[in-house]
N, CA, C and O atoms as a Tinker XYZ file with bonds, in Angstrom:
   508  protein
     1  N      6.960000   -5.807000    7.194000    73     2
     2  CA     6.186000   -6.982000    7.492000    64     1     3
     3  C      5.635000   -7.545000    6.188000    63     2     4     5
     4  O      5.256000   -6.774000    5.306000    81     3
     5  N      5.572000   -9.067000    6.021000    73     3     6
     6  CA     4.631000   -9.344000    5.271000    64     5     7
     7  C      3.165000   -9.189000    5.169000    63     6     8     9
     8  O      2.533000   -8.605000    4.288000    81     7
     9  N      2.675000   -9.882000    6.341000    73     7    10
    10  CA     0.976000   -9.580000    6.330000    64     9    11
    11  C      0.780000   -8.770000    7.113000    63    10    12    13
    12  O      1.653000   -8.342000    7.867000    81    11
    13  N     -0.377000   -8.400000    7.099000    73    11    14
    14  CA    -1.255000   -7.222000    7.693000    64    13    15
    15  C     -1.487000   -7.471000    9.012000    63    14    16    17
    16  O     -2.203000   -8.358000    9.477000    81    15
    17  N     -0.788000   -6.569000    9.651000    73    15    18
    18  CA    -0.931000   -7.292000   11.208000    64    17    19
    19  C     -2.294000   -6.528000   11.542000    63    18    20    21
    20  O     -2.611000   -6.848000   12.688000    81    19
    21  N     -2.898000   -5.953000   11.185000    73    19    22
    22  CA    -4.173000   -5.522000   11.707000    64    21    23
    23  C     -5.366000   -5.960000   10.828000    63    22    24    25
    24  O     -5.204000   -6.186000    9.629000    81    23
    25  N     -6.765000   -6.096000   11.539000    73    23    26
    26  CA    -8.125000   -5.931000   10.042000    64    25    27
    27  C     -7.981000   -4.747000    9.137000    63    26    28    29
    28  O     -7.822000   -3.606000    9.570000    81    27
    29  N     -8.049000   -5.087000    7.742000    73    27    30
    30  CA    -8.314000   -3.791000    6.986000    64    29    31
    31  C     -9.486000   -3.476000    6.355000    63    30    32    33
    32  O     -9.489000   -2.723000    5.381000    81    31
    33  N    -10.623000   -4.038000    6.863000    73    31    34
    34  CA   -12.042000   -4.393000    6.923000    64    33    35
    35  C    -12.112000   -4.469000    5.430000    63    34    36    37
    36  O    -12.569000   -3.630000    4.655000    81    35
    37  N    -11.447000   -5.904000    5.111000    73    35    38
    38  CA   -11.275000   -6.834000    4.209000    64    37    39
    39  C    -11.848000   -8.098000    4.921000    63    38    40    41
    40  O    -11.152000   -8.574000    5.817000    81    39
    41  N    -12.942000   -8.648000    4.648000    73    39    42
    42  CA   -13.425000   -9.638000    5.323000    64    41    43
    43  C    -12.356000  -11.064000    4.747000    63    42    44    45
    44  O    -11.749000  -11.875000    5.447000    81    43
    45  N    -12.419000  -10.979000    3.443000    73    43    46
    46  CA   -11.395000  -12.480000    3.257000    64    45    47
    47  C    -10.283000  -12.390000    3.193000    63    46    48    49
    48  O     -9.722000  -13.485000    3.159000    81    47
    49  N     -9.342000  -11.140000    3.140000    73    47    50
    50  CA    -8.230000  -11.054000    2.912000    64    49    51
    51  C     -7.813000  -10.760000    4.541000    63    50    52    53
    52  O     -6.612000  -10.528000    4.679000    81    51
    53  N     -8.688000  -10.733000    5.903000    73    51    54
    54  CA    -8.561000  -10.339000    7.233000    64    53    55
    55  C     -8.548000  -11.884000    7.628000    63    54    56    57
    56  O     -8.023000  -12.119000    8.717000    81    55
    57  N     -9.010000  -12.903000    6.963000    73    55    58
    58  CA    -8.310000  -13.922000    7.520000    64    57    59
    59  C     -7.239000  -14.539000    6.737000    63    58    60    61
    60  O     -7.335000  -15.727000    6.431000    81    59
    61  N     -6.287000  -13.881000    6.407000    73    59    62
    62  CA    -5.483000  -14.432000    5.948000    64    61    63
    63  C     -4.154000  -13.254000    6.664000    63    62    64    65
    64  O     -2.967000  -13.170000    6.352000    81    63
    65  N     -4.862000  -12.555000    7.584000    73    63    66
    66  CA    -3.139000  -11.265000    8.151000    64    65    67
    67  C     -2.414000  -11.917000    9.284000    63    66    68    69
    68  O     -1.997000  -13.041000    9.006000    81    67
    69  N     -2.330000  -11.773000    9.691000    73    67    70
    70  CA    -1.273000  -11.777000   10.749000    64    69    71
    71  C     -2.228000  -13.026000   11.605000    63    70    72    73
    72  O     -3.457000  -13.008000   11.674000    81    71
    73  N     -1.423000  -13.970000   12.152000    73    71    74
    74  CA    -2.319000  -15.186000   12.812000    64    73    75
    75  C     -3.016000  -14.627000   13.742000    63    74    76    77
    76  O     -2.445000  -13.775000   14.424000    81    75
    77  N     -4.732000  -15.021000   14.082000    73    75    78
    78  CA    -5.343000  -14.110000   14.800000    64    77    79
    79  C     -4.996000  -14.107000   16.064000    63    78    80    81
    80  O     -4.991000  -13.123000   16.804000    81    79
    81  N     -4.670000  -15.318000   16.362000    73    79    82
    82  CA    -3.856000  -15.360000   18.160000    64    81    83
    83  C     -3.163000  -14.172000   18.716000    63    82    84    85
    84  O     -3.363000  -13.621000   19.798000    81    83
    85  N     -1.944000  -13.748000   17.375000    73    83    86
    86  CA    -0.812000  -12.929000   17.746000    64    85    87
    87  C     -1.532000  -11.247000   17.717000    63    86    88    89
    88  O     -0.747000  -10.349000   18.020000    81    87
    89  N     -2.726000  -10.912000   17.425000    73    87    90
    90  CA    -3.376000   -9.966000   17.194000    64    89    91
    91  C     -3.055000   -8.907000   18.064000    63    90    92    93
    92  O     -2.459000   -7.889000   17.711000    81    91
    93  N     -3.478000   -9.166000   19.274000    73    91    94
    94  CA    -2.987000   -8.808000   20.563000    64    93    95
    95  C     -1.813000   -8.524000   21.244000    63    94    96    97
    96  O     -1.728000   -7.418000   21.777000    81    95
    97  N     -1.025000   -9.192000   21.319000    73    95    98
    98  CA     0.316000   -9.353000   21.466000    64    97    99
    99  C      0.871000   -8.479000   20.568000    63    98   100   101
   100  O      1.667000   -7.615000   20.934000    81    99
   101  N      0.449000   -8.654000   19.161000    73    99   102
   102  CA     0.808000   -7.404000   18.445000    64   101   103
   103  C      1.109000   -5.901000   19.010000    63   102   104   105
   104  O      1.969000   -5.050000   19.237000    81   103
   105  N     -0.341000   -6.262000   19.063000    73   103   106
   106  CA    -1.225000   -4.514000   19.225000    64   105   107
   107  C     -0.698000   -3.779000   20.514000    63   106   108   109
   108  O     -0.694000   -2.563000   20.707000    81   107
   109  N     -0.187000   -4.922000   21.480000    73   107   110
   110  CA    -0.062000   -4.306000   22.887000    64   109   111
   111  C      1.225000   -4.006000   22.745000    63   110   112   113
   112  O      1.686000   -3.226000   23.578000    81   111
   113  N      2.142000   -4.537000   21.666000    73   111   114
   114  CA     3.432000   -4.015000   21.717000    64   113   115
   115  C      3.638000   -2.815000   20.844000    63   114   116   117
   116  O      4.512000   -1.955000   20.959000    81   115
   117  N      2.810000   -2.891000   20.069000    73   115   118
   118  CA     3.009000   -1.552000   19.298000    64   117   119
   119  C      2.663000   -0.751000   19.951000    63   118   120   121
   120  O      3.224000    0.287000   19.599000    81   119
   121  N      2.026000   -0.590000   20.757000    73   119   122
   122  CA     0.723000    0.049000   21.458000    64   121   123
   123  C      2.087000    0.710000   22.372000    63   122   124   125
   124  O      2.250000    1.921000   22.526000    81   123
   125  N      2.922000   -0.257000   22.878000    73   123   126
   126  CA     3.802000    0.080000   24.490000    64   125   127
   127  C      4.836000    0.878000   23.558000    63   126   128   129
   128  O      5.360000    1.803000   24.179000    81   127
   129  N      5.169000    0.787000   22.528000    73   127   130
   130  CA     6.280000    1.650000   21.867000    64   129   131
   131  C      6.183000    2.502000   20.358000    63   130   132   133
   132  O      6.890000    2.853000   19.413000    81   131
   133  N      5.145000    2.544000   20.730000    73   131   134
   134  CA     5.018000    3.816000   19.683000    64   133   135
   135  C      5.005000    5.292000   19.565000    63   134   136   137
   136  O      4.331000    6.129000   18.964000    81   135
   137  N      5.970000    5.285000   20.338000    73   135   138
   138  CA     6.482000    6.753000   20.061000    64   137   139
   139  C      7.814000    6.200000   19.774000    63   138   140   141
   140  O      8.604000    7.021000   20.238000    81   139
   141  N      8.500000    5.177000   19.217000    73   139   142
   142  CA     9.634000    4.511000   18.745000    64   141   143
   143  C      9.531000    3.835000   17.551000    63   142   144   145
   144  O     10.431000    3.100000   17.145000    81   143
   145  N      8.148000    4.093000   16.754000    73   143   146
   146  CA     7.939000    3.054000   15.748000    64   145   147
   147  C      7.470000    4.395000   14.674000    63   146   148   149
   148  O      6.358000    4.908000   14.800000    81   147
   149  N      8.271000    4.784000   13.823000    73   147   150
   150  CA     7.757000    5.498000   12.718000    64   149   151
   151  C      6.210000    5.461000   11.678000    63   150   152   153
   152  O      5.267000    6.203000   11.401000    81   151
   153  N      6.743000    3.999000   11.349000    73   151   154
   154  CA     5.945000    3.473000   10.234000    64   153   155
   155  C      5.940000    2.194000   10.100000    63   154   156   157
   156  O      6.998000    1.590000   10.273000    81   155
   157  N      4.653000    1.430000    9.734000    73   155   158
   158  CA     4.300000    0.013000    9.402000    64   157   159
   159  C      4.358000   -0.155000    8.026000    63   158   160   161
   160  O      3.571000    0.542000    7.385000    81   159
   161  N      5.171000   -0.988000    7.337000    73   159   162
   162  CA     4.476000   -1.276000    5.995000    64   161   163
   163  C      4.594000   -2.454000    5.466000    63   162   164   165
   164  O      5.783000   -2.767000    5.414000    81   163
   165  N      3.651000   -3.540000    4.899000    73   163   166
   166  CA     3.678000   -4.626000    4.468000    64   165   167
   167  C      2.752000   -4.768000    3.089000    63   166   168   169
   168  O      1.855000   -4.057000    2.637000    81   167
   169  N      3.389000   -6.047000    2.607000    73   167   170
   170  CA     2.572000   -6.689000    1.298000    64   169   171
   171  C      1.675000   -7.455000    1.472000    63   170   172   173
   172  O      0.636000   -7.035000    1.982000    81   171
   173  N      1.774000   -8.486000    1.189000    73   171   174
   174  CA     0.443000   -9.274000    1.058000    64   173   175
   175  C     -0.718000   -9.501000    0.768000    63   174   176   177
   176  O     -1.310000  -10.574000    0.650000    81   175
   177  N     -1.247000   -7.876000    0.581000    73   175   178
   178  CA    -2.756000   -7.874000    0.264000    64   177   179
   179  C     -2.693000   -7.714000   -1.269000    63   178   180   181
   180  O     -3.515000   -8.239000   -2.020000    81   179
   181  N     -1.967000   -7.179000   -1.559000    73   179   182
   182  CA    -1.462000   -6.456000   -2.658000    64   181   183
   183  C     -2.416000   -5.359000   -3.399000    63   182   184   185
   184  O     -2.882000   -5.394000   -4.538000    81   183
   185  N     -2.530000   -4.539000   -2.548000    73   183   186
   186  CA    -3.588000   -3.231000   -2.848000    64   185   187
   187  C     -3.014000   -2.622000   -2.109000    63   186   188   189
   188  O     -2.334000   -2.995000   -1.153000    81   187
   189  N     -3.329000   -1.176000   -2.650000    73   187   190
   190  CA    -2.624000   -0.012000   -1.967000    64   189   191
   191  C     -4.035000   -0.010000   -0.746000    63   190   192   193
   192  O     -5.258000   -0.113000   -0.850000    81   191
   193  N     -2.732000    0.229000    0.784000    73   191   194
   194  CA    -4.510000    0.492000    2.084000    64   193   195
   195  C     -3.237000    1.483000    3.264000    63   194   196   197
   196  O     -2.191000    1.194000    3.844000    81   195
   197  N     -3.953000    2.496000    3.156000    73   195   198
   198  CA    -2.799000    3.719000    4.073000    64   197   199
   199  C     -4.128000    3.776000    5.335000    63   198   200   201
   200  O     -5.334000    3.784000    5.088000    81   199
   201  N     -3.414000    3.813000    6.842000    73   199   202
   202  CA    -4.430000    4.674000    7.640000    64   201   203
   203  C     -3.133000    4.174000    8.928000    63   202   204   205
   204  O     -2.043000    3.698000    8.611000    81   203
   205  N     -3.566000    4.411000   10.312000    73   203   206
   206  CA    -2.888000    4.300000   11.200000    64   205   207
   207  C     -3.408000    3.259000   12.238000    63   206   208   209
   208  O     -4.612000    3.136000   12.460000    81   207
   209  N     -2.481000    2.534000   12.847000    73   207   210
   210  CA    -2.868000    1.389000   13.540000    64   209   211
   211  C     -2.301000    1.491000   14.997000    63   210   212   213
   212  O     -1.106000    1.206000   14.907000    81   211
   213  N     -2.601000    1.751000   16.216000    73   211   214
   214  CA    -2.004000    1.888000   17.594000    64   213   215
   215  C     -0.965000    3.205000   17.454000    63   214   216   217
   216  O      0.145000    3.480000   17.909000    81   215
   217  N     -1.942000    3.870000   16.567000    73   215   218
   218  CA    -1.246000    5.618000   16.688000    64   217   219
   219  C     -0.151000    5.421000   15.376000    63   218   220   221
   220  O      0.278000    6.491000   14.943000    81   219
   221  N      0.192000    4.574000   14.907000    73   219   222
   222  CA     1.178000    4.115000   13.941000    64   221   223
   223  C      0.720000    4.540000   12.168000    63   222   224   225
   224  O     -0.074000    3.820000   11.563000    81   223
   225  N      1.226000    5.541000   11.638000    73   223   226
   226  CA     1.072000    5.479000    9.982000    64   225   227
   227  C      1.412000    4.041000    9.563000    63   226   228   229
   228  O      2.181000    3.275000   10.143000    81   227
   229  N      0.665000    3.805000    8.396000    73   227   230
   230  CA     0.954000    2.312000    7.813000    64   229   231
   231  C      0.216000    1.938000    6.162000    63   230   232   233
   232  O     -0.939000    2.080000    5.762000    81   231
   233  N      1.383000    1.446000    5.519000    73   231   234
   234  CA     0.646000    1.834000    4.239000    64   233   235
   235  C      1.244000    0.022000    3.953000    63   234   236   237
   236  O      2.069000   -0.574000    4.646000    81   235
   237  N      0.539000   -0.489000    2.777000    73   235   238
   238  CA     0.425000   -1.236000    2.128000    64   237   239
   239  C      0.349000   -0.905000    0.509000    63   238   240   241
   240  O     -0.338000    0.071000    0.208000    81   239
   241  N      1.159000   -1.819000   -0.831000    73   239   242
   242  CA     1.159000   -1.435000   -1.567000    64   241   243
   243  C      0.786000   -2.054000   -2.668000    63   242   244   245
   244  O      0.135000   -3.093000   -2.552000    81   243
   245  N      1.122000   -1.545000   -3.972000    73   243   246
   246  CA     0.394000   -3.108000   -4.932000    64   245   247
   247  C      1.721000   -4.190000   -4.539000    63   246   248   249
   248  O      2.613000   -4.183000   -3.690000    81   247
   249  N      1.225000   -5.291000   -5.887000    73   247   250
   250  CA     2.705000   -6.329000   -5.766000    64   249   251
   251  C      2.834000   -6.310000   -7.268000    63   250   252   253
   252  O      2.056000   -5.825000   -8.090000    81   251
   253  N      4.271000   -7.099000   -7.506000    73   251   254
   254  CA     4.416000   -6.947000   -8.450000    64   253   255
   255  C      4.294000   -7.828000   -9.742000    63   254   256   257
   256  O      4.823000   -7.957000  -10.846000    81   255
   257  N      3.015000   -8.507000   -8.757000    73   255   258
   258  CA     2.555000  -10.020000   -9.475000    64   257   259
   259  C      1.034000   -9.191000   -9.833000    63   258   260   261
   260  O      0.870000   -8.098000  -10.375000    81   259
   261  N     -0.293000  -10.478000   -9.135000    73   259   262
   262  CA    -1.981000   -9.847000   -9.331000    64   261   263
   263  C     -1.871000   -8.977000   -8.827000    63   262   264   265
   264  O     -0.754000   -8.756000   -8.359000    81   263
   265  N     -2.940000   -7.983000   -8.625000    73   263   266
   266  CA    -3.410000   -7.512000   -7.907000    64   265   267
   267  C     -4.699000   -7.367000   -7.586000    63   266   268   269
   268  O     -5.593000   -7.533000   -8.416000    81   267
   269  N     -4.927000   -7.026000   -6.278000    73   267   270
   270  CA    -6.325000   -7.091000   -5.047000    64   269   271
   271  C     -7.607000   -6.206000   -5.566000    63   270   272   273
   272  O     -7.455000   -5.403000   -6.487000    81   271
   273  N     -8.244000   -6.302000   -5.245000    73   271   274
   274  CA    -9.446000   -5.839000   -5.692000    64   273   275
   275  C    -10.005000   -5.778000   -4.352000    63   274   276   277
   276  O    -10.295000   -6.899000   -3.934000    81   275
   277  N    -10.358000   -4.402000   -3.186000    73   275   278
   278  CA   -10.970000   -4.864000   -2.082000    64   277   279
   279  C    -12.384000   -5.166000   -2.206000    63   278   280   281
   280  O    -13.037000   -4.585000   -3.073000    81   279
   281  N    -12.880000   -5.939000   -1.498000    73   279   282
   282  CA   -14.338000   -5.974000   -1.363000    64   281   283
   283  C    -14.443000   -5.941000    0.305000    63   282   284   285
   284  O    -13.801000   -6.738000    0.989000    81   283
   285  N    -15.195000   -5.076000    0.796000    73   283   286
   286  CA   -15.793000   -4.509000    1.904000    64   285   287
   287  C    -17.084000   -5.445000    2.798000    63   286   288   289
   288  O    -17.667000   -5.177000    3.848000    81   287
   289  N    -17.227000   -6.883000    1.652000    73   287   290
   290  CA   -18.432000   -7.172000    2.335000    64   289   291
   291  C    -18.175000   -9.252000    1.759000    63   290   292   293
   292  O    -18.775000  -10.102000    2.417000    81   291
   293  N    -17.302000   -9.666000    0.606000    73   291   294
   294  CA   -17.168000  -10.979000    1.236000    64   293   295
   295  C    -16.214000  -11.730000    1.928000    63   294   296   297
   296  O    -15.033000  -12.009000    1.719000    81   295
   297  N    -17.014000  -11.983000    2.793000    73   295   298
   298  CA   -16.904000  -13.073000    3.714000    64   297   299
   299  C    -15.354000  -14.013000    3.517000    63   298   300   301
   300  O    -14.421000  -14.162000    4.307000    81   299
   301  N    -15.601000  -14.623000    1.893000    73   299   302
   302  CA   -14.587000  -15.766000    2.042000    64   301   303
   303  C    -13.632000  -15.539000    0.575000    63   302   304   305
   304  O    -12.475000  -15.953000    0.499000    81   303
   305  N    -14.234000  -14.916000   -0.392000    73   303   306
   306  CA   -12.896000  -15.198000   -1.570000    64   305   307
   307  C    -12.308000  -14.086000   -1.555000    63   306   308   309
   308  O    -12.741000  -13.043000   -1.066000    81   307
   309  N    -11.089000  -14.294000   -2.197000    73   307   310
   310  CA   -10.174000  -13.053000   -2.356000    64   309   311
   311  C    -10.658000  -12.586000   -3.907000    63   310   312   313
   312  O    -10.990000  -13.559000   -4.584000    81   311
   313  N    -10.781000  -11.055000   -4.724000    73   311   314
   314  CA   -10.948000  -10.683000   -5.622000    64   313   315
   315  C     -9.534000  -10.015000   -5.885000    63   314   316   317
   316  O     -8.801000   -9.394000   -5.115000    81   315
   317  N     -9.375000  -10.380000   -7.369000    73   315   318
   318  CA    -8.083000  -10.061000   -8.133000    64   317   319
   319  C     -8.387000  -10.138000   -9.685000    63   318   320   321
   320  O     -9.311000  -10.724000  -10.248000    81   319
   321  N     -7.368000   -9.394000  -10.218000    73   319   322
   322  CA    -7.381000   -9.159000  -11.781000    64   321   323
   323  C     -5.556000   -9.049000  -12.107000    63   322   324   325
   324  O     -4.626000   -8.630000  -11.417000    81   323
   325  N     -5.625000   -9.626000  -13.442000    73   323   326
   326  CA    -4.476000   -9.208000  -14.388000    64   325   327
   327  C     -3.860000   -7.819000  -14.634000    63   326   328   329
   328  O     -3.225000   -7.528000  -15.648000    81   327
   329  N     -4.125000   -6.952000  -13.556000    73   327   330
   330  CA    -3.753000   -5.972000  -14.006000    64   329   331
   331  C     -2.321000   -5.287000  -13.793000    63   330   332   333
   332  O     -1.448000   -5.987000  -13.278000    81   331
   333  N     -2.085000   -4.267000  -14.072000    73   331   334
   334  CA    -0.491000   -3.896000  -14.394000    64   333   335
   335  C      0.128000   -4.007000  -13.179000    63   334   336   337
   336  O     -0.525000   -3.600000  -12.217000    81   335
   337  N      1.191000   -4.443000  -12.978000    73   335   338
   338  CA     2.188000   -5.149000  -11.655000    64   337   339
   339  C      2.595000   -3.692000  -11.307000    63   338   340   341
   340  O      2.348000   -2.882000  -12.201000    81   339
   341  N      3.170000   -3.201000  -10.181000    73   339   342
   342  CA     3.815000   -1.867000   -9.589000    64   341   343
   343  C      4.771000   -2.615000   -8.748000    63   342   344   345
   344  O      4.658000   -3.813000   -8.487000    81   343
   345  N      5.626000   -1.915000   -8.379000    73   343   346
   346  CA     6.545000   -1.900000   -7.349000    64   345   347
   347  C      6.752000   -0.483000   -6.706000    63   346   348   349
   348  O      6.350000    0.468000   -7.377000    81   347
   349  N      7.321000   -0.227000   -5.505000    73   347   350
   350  CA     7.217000    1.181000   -4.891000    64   349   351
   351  C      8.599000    1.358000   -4.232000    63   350   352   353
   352  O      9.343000    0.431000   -3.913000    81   351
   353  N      8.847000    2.706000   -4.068000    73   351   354
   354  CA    10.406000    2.908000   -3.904000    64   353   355
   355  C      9.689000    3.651000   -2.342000    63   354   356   357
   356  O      8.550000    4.118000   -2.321000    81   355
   357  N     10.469000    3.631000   -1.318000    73   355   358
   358  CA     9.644000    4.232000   -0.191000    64   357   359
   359  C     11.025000    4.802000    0.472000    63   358   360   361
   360  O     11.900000    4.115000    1.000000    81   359
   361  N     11.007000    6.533000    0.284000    73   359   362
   362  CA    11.998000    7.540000    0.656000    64   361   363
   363  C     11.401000    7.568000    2.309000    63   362   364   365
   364  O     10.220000    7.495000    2.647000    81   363
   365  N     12.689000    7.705000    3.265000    73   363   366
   366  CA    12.867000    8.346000    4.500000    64   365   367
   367  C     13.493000    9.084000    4.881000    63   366   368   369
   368  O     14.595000    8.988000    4.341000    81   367
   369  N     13.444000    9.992000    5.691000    73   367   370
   370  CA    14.702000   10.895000    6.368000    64   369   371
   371  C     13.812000   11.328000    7.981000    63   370   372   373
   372  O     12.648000   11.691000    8.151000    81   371
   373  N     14.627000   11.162000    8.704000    73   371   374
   374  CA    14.212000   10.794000   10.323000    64   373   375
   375  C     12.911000   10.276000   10.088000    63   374   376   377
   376  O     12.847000    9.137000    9.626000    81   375
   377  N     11.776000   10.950000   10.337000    73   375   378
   378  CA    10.027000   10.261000   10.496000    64   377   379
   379  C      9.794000   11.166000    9.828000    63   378   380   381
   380  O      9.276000   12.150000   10.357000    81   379
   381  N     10.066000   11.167000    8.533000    73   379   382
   382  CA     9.472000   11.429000    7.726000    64   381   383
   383  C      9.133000   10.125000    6.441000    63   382   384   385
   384  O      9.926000    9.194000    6.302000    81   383
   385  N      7.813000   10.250000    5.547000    73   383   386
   386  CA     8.242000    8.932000    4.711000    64   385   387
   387  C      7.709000    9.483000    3.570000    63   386   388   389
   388  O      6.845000   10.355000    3.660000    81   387
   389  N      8.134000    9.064000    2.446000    73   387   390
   390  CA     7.550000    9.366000    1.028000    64   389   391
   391  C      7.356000    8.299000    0.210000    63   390   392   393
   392  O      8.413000    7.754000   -0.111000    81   391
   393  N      6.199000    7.730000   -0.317000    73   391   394
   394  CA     5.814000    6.152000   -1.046000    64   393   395
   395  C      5.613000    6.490000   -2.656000    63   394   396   397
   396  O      4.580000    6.967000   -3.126000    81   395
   397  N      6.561000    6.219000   -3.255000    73   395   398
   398  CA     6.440000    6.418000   -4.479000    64   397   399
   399  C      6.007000    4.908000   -5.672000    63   398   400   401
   400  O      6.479000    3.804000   -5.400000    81   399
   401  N      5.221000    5.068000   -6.753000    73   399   402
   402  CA     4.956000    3.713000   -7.037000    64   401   403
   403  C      5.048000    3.641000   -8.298000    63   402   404   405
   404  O      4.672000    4.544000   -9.045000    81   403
   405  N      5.459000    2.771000   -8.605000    73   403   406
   406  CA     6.166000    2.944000  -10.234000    64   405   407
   407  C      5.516000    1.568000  -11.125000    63   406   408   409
   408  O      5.938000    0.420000  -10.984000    81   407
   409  N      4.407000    1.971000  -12.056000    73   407   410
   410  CA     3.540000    0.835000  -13.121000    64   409   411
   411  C      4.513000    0.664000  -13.646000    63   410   412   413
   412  O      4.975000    1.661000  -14.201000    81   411
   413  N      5.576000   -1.069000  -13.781000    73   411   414
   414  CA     6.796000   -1.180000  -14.629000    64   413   415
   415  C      6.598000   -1.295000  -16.293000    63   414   416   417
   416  O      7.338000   -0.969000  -17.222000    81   415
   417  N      5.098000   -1.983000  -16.243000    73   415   418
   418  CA     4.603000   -2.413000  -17.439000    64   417   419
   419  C      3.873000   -1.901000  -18.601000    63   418   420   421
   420  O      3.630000   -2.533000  -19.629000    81   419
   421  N      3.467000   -0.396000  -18.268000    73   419   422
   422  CA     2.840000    0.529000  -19.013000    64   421   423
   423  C      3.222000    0.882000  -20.109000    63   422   424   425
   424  O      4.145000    1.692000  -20.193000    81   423
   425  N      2.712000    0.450000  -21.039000    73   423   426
   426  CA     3.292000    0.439000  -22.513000    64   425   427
   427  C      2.330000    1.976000  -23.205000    63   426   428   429
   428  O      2.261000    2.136000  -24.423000    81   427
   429  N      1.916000    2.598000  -22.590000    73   427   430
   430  CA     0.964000    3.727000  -23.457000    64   429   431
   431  C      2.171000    4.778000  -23.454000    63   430   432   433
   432  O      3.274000    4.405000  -23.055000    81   431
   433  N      2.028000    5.701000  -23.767000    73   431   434
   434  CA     2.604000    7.291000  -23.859000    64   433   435
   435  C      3.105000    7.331000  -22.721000    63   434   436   437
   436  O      2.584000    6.571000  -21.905000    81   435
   437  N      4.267000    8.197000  -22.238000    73   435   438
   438  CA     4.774000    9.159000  -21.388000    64   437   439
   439  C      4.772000   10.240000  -21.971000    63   438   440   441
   440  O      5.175000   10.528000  -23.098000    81   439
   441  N      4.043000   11.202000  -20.736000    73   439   442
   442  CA     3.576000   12.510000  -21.212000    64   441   443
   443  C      4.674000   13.476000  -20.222000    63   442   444   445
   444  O      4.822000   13.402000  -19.002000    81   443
   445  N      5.252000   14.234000  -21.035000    73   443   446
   446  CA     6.214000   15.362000  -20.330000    64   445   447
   447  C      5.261000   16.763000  -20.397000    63   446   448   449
   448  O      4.071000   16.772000  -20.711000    81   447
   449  N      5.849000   17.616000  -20.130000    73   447   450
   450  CA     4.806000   19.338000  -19.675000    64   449   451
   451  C      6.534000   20.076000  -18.956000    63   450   452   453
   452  O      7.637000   19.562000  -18.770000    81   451
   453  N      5.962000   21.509000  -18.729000    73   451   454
   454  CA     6.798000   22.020000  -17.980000    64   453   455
   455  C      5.716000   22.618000  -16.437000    63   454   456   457
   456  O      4.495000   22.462000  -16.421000    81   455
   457  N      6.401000   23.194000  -15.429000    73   455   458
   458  CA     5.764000   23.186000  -14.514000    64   457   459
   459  C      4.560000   24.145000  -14.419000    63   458   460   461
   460  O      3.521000   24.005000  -13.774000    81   459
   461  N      5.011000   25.298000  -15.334000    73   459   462
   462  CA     3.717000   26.220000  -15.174000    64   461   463
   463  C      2.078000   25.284000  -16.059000    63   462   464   465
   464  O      1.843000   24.343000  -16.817000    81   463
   465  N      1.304000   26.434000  -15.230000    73   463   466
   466  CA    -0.231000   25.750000  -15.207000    64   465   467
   467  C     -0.454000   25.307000  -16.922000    63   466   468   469
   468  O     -0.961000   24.323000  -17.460000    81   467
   469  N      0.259000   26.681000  -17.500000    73   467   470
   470  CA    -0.271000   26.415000  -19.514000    64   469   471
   471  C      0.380000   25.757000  -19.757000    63   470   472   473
   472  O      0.304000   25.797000  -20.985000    81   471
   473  N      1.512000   24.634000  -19.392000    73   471   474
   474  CA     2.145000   23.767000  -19.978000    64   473   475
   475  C      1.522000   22.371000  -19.591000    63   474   476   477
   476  O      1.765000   21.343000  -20.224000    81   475
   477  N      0.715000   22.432000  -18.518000    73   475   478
   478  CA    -0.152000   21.224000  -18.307000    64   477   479
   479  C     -1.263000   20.865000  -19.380000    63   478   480   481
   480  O     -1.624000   19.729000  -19.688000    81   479
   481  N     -1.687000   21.962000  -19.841000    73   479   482
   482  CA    -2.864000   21.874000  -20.741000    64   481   483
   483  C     -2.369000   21.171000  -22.271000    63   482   484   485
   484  O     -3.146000   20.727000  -23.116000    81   483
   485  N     -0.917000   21.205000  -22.365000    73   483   486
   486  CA    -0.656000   20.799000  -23.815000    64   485   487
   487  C      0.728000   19.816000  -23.673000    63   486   488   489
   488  O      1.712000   20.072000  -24.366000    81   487
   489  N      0.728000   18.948000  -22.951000    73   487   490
   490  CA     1.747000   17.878000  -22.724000    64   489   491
   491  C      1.624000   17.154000  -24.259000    63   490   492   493
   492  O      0.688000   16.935000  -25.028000    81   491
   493  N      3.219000   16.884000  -24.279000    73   491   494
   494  CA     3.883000   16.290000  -25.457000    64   493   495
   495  C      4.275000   14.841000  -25.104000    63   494   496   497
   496  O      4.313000   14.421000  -23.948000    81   495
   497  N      4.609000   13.999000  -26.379000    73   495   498
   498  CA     5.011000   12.574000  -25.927000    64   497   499
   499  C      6.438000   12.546000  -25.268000    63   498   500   501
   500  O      7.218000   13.026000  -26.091000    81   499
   501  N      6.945000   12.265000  -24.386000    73   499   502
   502  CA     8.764000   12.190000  -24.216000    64   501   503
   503  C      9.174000   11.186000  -25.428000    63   502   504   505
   504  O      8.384000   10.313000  -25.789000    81   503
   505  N     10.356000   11.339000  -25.996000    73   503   506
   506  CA    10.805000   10.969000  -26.815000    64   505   507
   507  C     11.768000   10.103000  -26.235000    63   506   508
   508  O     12.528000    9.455000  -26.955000    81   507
C-alpha cells in the first residue's frame, strides 16, 4: 500500500492516510480475512512505524527522499529533515517476514569484526 490505512497516532500525518471514509470498509475487510493476510506494508509516512492492525503485522519504512520526524501531539504540520535517504529489501518465506534497511548515502566508515564477542570490541575499517 501506499498510505497508511490505519491512525498511527500521528495527528498530521493521520490526515493525510488512507481517505477517512474508506477507514472502515478497510478495517472490516481486513478484519473478515485475516487469517489470509500475512502482512501490511506501506510508504508514505516515511518513518519507520511497526505494530499490528485488525490482528495484522504491519511495518512502514523510511523513503528514499525526506524523511518524517513523528510528532505525537501536532495537530496540522508534517515534521521532516534532510536526513540520509534508506531504502529496505523485505525477505519472505510462507508468513514469515524479514525488513532489512539499507542507508544508501553513508559516507563514514564501514566497520567489519568477526563473530566472536572479542572481535566486537576492536572492529577494523573494511577496505
Amino acid at each position: 500500500m501506499h498510505h497508511n490505512p490505519m491512525p498511527l497516532g500521528l495527528p498530521a500525518a493521520d490526515k493525510i492516510s488512507l481517505i477517512p471514509e474508506d477507514h472502515q470498509a478497510l478495517k472490516a475487510l481486513l478484519t473478515r480475512y485475516t487469517d489470509r493476510i500475512d502482512y501490511l506494508h506501506f510508504g508514505h509516512v516515511h518513518l519507520p512505524a511497526h505494530g499490528t492492525f485488525c490482528g495484522i503485522p504491519f511495518a512502514s519504512v523510511r523513503s528514499t527522499g525526506n524523511q518524517s520526524i513523528p510528532d505525537l501531539n501536532e495537530p496540522d504540520l508534517l515534521k521532516g529533515a534532510p536526513m540520509a535517504p534508506s531504502y529496505s529489501v523485505i525477505l519472505t518465506e510462507g508468513r514469515d517476514t524479514i525488513i532489512h534497511e539499507y542507508p544508501f548515502l553513508w559516507e563514514g566508515p564501514i566497520l567489519t569484526s568477526g563473530i566472536a564477542w572479542e572481535d566486537w570490541a576492536k572492529p577494523v575499517a573494511a577496505e
